[in-house]
C-alpha positions in Angstrom: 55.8 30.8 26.4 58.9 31.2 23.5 59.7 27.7 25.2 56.1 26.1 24.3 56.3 28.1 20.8 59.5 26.8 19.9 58.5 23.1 21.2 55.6 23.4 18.8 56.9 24.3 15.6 60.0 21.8 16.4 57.0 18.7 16.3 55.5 20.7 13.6 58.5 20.2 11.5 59.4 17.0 12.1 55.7 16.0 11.5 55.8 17.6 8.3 59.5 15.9 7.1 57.7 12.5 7.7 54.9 12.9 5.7 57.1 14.6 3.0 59.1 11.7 3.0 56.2 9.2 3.1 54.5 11.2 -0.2 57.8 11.6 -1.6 58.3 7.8 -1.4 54.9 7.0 -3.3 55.9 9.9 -5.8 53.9 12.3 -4.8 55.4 15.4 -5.1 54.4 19.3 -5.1 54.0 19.7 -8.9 51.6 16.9 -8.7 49.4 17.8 -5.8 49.5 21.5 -7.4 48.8 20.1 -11.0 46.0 17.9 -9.4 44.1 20.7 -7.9 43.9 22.8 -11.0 47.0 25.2 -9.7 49.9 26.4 -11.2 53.4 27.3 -9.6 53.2 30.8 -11.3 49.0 31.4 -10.2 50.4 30.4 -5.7 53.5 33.1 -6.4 50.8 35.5 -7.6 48.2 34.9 -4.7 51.4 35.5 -2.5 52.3 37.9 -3.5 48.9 39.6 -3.0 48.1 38.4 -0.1 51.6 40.1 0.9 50.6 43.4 -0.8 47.5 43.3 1.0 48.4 42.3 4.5 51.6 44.5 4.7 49.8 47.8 4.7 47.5 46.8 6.9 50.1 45.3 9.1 52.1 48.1 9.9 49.3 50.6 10.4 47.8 48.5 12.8 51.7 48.4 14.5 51.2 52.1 14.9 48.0 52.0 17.1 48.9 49.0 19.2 52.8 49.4 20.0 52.6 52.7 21.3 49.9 51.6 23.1 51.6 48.8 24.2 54.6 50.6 25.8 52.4 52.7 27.4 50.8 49.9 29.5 54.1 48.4 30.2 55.9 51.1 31.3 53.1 52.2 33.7 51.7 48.6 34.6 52.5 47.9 38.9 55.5 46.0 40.2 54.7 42.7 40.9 55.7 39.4 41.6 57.2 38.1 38.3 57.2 34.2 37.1 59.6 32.3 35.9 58.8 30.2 33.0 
């Protein structure tokens, strides 16, 4: 599974340097893109930086419930025949 993951987001960066370098070769860049879409560098930092101050919270209180919870199941779940990929 970390295998597939790690696969993905390998083709998933790669895929993105090409096209970076494609725009970046017509002189498209961020500023533009951002500029053309009625955004500023300052008003993405501030959404960020909600969405953060948002999520965070919410985040770790939902870490409380589900790890313990999560132990539990794996430290009582039955042997068994274990794969390995």
């Amino acid at each position: 599974m970390v295998h597939s993951l790690l696969r993905t987001l390998v083709k998933v960066a790669v895929a993105s340097l090409i096209v970076g370098t494609i725009l970046a070769h017509f002189g498209i860049t961020a500023d533009v893109l951002l500029k053309e879409s009625g955004l500023s560098v300052e008003r993405v930092t501030e959404t960020v930086r909600e969405l953060f101050a948002w999520a965070l919270p919410n985040l770790l209180l939902g870490a409380l419930v589900i790890v313990p919870i999560w132990l539990l199941v794996y430290l009582f779940r039955p042997p068994g025949p274990r794969s390995n990929e």
